[in-house]
Structure formats: C-alpha cells, structure tokens
VMD Tcl script that draws the C-alpha trace (Angstrom):
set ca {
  {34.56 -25.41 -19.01}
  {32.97 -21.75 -19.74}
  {33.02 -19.42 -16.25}
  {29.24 -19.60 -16.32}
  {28.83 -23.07 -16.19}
  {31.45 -23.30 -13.69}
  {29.06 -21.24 -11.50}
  {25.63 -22.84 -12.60}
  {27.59 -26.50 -11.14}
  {28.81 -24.97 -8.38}
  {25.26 -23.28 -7.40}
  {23.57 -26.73 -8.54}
  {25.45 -29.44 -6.95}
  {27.34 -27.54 -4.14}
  {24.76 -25.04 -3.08}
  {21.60 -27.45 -4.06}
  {19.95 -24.37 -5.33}
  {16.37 -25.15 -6.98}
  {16.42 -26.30 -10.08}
  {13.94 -23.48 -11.25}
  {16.50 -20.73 -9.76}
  {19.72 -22.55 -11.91}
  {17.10 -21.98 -15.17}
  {17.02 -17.89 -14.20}
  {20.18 -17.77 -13.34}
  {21.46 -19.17 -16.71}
  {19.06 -16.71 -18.44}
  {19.92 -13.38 -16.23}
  {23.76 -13.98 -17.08}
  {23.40 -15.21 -20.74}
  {21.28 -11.70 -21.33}
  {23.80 -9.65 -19.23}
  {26.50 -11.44 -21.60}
  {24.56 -10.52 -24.47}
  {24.18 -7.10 -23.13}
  {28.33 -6.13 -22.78}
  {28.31 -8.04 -26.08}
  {26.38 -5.37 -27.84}
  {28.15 -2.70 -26.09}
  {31.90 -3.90 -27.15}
  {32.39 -6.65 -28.57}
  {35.81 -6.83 -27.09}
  {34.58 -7.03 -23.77}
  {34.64 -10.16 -21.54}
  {33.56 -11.13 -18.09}
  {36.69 -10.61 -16.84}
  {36.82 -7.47 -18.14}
  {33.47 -5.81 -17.31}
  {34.07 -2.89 -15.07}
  {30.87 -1.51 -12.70}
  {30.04 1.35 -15.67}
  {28.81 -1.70 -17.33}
  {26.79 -3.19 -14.87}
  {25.11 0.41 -14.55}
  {24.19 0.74 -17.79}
  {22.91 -2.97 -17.36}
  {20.30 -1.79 -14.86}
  {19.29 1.64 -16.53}
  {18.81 -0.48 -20.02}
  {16.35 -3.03 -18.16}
  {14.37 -0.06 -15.92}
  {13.83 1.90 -19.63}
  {12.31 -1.37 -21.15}
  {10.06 -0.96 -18.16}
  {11.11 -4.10 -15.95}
  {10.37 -3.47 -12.55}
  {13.26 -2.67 -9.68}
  {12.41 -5.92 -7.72}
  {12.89 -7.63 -11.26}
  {16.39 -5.74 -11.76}
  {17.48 -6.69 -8.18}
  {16.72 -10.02 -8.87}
  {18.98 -10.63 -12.29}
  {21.68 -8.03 -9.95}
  {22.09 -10.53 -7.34}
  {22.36 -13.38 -10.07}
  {25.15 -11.26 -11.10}
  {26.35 -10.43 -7.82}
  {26.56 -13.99 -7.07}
  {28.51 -14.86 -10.35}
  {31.28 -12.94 -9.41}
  {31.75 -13.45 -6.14}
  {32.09 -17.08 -6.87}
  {34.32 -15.91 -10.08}
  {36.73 -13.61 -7.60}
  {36.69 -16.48 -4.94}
  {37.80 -19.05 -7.52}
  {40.54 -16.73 -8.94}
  {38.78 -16.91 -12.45}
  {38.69 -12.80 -12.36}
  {40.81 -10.61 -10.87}
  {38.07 -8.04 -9.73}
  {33.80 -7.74 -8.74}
  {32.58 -4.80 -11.22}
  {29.58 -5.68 -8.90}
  {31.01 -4.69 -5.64}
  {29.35 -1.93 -4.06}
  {26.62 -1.14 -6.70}
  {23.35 -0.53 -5.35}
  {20.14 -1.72 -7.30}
  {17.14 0.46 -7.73}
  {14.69 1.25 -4.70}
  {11.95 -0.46 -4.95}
  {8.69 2.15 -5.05}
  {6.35 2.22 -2.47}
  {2.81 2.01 -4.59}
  {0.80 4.93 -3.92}
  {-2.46 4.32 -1.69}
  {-6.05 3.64 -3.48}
  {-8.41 6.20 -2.69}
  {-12.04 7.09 -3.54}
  {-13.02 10.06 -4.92}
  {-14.91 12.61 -3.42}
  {-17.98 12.21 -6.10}
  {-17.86 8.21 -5.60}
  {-18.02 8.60 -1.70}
  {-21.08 11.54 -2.16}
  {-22.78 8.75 -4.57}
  {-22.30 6.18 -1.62}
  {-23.29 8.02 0.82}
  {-26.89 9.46 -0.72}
  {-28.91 8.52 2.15}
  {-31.38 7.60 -1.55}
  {-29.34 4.76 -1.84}
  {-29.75 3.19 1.37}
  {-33.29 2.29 3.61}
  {-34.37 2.79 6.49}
  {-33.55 -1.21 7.84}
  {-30.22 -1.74 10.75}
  {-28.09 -3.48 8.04}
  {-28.57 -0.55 5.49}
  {-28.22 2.12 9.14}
  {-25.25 0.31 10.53}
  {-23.08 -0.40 7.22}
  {-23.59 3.72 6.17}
  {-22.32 4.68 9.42}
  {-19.60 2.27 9.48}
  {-19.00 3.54 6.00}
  {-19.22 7.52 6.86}
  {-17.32 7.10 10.16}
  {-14.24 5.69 8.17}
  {-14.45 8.24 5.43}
  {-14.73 10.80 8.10}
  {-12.28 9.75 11.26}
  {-9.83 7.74 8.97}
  {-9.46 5.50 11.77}
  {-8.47 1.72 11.21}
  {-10.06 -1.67 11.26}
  {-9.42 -2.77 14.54}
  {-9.76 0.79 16.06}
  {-13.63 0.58 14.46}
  {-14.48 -3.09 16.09}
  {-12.68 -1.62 19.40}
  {-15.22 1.11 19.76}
  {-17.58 1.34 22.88}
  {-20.48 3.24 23.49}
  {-18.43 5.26 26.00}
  {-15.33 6.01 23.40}
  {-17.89 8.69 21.24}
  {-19.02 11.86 22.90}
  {-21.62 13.41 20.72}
  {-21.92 16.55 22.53}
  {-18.32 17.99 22.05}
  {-18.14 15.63 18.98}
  {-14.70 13.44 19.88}
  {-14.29 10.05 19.38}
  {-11.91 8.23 21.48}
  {-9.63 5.54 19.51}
  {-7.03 3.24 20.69}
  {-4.44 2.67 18.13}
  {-1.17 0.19 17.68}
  {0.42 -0.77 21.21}
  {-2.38 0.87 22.69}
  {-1.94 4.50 22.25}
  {-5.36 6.44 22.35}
  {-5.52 9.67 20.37}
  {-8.98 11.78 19.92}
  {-10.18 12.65 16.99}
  {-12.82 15.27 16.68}
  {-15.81 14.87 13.88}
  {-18.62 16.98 12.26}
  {-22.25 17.44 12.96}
  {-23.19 15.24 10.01}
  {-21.25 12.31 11.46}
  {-22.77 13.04 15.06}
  {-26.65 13.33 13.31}
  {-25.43 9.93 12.07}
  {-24.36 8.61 15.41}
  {-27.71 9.24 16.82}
  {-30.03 8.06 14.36}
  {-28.11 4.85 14.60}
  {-27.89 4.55 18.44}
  {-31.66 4.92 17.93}
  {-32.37 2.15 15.65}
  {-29.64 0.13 17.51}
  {-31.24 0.03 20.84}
  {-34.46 -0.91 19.91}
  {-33.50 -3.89 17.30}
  {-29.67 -4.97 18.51}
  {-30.19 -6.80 21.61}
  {-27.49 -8.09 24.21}
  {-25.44 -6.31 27.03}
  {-22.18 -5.40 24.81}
  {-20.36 -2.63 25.58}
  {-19.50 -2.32 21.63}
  {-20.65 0.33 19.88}
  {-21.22 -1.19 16.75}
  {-23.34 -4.08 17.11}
  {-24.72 -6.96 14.52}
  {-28.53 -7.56 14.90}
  {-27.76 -10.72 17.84}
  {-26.06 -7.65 20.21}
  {-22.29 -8.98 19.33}
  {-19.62 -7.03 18.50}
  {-18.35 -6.24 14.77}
  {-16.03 -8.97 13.59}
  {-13.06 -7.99 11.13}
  {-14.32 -10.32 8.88}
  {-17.60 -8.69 8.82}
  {-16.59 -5.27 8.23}
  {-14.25 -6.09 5.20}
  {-16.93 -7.93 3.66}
  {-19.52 -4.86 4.02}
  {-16.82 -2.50 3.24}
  {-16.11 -4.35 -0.04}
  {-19.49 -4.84 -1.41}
  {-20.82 -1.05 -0.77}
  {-17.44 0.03 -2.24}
  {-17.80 -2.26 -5.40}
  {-21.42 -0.70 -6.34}
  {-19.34 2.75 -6.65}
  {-15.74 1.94 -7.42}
  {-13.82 -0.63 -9.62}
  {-10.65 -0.36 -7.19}
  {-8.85 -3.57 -6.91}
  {-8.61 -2.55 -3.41}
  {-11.79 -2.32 -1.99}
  {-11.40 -2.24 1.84}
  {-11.75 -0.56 5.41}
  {-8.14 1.07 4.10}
  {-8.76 2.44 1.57}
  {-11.30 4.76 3.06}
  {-8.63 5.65 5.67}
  {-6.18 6.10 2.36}
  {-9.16 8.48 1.15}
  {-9.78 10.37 4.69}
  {-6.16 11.44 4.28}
  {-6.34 12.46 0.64}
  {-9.51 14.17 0.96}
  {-8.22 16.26 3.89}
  {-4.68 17.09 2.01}
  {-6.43 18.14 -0.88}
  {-8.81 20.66 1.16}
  {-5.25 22.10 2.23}
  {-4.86 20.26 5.78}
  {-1.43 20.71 7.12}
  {0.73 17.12 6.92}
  {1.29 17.07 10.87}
  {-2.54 17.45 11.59}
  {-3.27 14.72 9.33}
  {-0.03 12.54 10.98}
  {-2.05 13.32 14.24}
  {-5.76 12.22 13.40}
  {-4.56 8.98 11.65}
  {-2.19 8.03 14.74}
  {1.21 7.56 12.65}
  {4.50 7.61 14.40}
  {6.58 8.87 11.71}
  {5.76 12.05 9.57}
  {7.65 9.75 7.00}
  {4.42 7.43 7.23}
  {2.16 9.90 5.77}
  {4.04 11.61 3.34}
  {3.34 8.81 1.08}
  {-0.09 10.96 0.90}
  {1.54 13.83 -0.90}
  {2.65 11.75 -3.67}
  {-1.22 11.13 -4.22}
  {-2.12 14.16 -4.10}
  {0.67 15.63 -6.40}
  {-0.64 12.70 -8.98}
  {-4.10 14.33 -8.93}
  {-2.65 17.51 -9.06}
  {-0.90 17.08 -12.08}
  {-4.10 15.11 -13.43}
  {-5.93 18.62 -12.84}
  {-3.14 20.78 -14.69}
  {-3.11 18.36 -17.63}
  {-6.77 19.10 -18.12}
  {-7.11 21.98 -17.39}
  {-3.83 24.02 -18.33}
  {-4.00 24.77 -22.70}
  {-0.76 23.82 -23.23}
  {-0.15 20.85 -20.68}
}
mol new
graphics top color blue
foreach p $ca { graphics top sphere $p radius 0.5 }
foreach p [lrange $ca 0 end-1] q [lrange $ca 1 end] { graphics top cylinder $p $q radius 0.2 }
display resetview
C-alpha cells in the first residue's frame, strides 16, 4: 500500500479524524507530491529534504494563498511524516523544525478625515435628542478614542468641562484622563442642555436614552453603524473603528506613538504600533499620487 494511504487509514480509522479533514488531507499531500514532482522528478517522499518543503510554502504564498491556508496544508505535511518517521517508512522529517509563515495582523479600518467632517456637519443633523445625543456620541469617539464600554461607563461626574478632562475607566479597571477640545466641550453642553430637560430618571449616566436609562452596547453599535453607513462603505462600521480613526488621525497630525499609547489606555507600545502600518499605507498612497515618477 502507497505511504499516503498508509497515513490517510491510519488518520481515518485510528485517529477518527473527520471525514471532511481525510478529503484535505489527501489533496494537500497529492499537490505537495505533485509539487517535488515538478521540481525533480527523481525525488520521492523519502527523499524530500526541508529545502523542498520551503520552496513548497514560498510557491503557494506567490500564488497568493493566504499564511493560515499554508499552515494548514504544513501541518497536513507535518503530520505525514511524523507518522512516516514513527512507522520507519522514512528515515528522516524534512518537516522538522520549519516554521510556517506569520500570519498578518489586518490593519485597522479607519475613516477619513473628509468622511468624519461630512458626518459631523451639524447641516446634517436637527435639532431633536436622538439627532443631539448620537452626534455627540459620534464626536466624543472620534475625539477621545475611548472604547465601547468606557462610553456606556460614563457619569455625569467623569467629564469636567471647565479644564476639559474626561475621566475613563479602562480594562481591569484602570482610569486614565484624557483631555479634549473646546469643540467637544461646546458639544458637551448643548447636550447636557437638551438632556435635562427631555431625558428623565435619576441615572448617574451621562449618556442617557429618552426614558433616563443608561446607553446599552447594543444601542450604541447600532447608532454607530447606521450614521457611519450614510458616509462610509467600510465593512466595519462600529464604535472601533472610530477609536481605529482617533489614533490614525492623531499619528498623521505627527502625535508621538507613546502619547497616543497613553490616551487610548494600551499596555503594550506593541499594541499601537499596528497604527503606523496605517499610516505608512496612506503615506505611500500620498507619494504614489503625488510624486511624478512613483
């Protein structure tokens, strides 16, 4: 019986594997076959060395197959010969050792400055306490970057809009303060205004629905989502990405990484880094239309 199907048994009846993982398995190691094939034809399975399997991986990545869908046919491999060495049917694993590609974190979704202006022209909104509280729940993520759950965990006494700092209390209950502009403070009051004569009830929160109870999470995303969609055709349309765009917009207007780490509360500088990599991608964006020869 062929070394393959002496595996695809083994994995089948021994190992009760599904029987929709034997089916990829089969096809992962027939095209890896094929693969050392086309190299040399004198090759063989026992005689694949780990330059082989490398040039396995760096043929699938340039046909454009994703690293979680090289590790996957990998570990088929990987599996192969480890049941190959333990059953004395080779005499070495050319996949011993060999590390597949990273997988790459994708880069955040942000708005862009002209699509948050546009959502933001007070011309777009009226003067009603849905329209007032959704824009400042909209401008306050745009302009603190803070998260969901810090948002809905805001009281009345968490903003000071005299020295203009807002109070927030992160993951495991670290509070950082984050200072804001006059625009967002002009916004704070025109809302607290309208609040306290239409939201009724005794909650501490300070944002309120029109019964006087506190923001749910479920009600944010879905405000969040449809303001964003009359701007943006994002896939991602929610309370993060505005955070993802606070921390763009403030790296592109030359903020320093460790001030931004600080206002959006991460514990590693690691964390927002990732931030860089969207801004380079604009940057190069820029240079491609603007430079002559680009």
């Amino acid at each position: 019986m062929p070394m393959v199907e002496k595996f695809l048994d083994y994995i089948k009846f021994e190992r009760n594997y599904s029987p929709m993982t034997v089916i990829n398995y089969r096809k992962d190691l027939i095209e890896f076959e094929r693969f050392y094939k086309q190299l040399d034809c004198q090759l063989s399975w026992e005689s694949v060395d780990s330059d082989v399997v490398r040039n396995w991986m760096e043929f699938m990545m340039d046909r454009g197959n994703s690293a979680s869908s090289v590790n996957r046919r990998l570990s088929a491999l990987r599996s192969f010969y480890r049941f190959a060495l333990r059953r004395k049917l080779v005499d070495r694993d050319p996949v011993h050792g060999l590390q597949g590609p990273k997988r790459q974190k994708p880069l955040p979704q942000f708005l862009k400055e002209s699509e948050m202006e546009r959502l933001l022209d007070l011309n777009r909104w009226t003067d009603s306490y849905k329209d007032v509280l959704e824009r400042t729940i909209i401008i306050t993520f745009y302009v603190t970057g803070i998260r969901l759950s810090e948002l809905i965990g805001l009281d009345d006494d968490d903003i000071d809009n005299v020295t203009c700092e807002v109070k927030v209390t992160g993951k495991r209950n670290k509070q950082r303060i984050i200072p804001f502009g006059k625009e967002l403070a002009e916004v704070f009051a025109r809302y607290l205004v309208i609040r306290n004569t239409i939201a009724k009830g005794d909650s501490t929160a300070f944002f309120l629905t029109e019964k006087g109870k506190r923001m749910t999470n479920a009600q944010v995303r879905s405000l969040v989502k449809k303001n964003l969609t009359k701007v943006s055709t994002l896939k991602k349309r929610s309370p993060h990405v505005l955070r993802h765009t606070f921390a763009t917009a403030m790296l592109n207007h030359e903020a320093g990484l460790e001030s931004v780490k600080k206002l959006l509360g991460h514990e590693s500088l690691s964390t927002t880094e990732i931030y860089t990599h969207t801004t380079f991608e604009q940057l190069k964006k820029v240079y491609k239309n603007a430079h002559p020869r680009a």
